[in-house]
Structures are given as C-alpha cells and as structure tokens.
PAKOLMAR-963488 format. One record per residue (C-alpha): x negated, y negated, z; residue in one letter. Coordinates in steps of 0.5 Angstrom, whole numbers, plus 500, padded with zeros to 3 digits. Example, Ala and Ser with C-alpha at 12.3 -4.5 7.8 and 13.67 -1.06 7.14 Angstrom:
2
475 509 516 A
473 502 514 S
//
This chain:
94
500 500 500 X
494 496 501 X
486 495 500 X
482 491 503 X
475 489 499 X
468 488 503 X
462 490 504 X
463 494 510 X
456 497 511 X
452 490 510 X
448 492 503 X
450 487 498 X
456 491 495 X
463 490 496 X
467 496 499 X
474 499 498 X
478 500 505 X
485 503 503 X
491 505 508 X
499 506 507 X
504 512 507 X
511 511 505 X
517 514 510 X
522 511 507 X
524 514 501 X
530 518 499 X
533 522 503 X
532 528 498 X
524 526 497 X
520 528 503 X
516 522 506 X
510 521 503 X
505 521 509 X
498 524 507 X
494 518 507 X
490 516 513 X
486 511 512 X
480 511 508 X
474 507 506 X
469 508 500 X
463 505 501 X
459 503 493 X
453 506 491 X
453 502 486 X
454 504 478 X
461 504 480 X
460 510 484 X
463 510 491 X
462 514 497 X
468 517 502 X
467 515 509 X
470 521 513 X
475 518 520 X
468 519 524 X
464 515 520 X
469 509 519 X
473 509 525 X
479 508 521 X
485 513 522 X
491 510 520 X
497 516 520 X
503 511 520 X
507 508 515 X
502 502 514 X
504 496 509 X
498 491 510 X
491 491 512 X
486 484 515 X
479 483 517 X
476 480 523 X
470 477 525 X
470 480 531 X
463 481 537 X
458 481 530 X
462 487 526 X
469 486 524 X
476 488 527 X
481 491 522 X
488 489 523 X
493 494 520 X
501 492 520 X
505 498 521 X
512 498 518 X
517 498 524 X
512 500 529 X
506 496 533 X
500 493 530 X
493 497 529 X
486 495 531 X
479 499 529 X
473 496 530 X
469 497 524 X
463 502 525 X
459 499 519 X
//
C-alpha cells in the first residue's frame, strides 16, 4: 500500500522500504495478509537485497496503509498508519 525510499544503510544508494496488506476485500475474497514489511537495500546496477525481519527490524503484519520517516537519536524511526488500528513504531537498525 505504501513504500517509502531512503538510504536505510547509509551508503549512498536510495533503498526501498515497502508495508500493506488489505483486509478489506469482498466477502467471497479471503483477506490479502501475507505481506509483513520488507526493505530492500540497493547494491547498486539495479540489484536490490531483502533485508529479513532481523536484519531490518520491521514487521508489519496488520492491515497498514501508510509509512514515515523520522529522524530520531541518529537513526531513523519509521511510523506506520494501520487501518482501524493504532500507530506502529520500529527503529531503523541501519
């Protein structure tokens, strides 16, 4: 539903931070939940990296719609808006 782009790790390259599920489809369509959160670092020649929930930090299993960044005590704080739900907060692990 949303991505966000920054250079999550610092080196140079702008990276891809993606979130969103939808549980609010049809009532004969299951809800479309498989997607947790998932950075992808650049390596440059348009090659990118999956960063696992470990490495990054993010999980972000509920029904999220929209994603910000956060200069936060030199790293970054990513704010996640969850439809009818509260407010997610992960601190970037860069």
């Amino acid at each position: 539903n949303d991505l966000l782009i920054t250079d999550h790790n610092k080196d140079g390259l702008l990276d891809l931070t993606l979130i969103g599920n939808d549980f609010n489809t049809e009532y004969e369509t299951p809800r479309l939940d498989a997607g947790n959160g998932l950075i992808l670092i650049n390596q440059g020649e348009k090659v990118f990296k999956p960063l696992s929930v470990l490495e990054s930090g993010l999980f972000v299993p509920k029904d999220s719609k929209q994603i910000k960044t956060l200069k936060y005590q030199n790293s970054e704080l990513y704010i996640v808006a969850n439809n009818n739900d509260k407010l997610s907060f992960f601190k970037s692990k860069g």
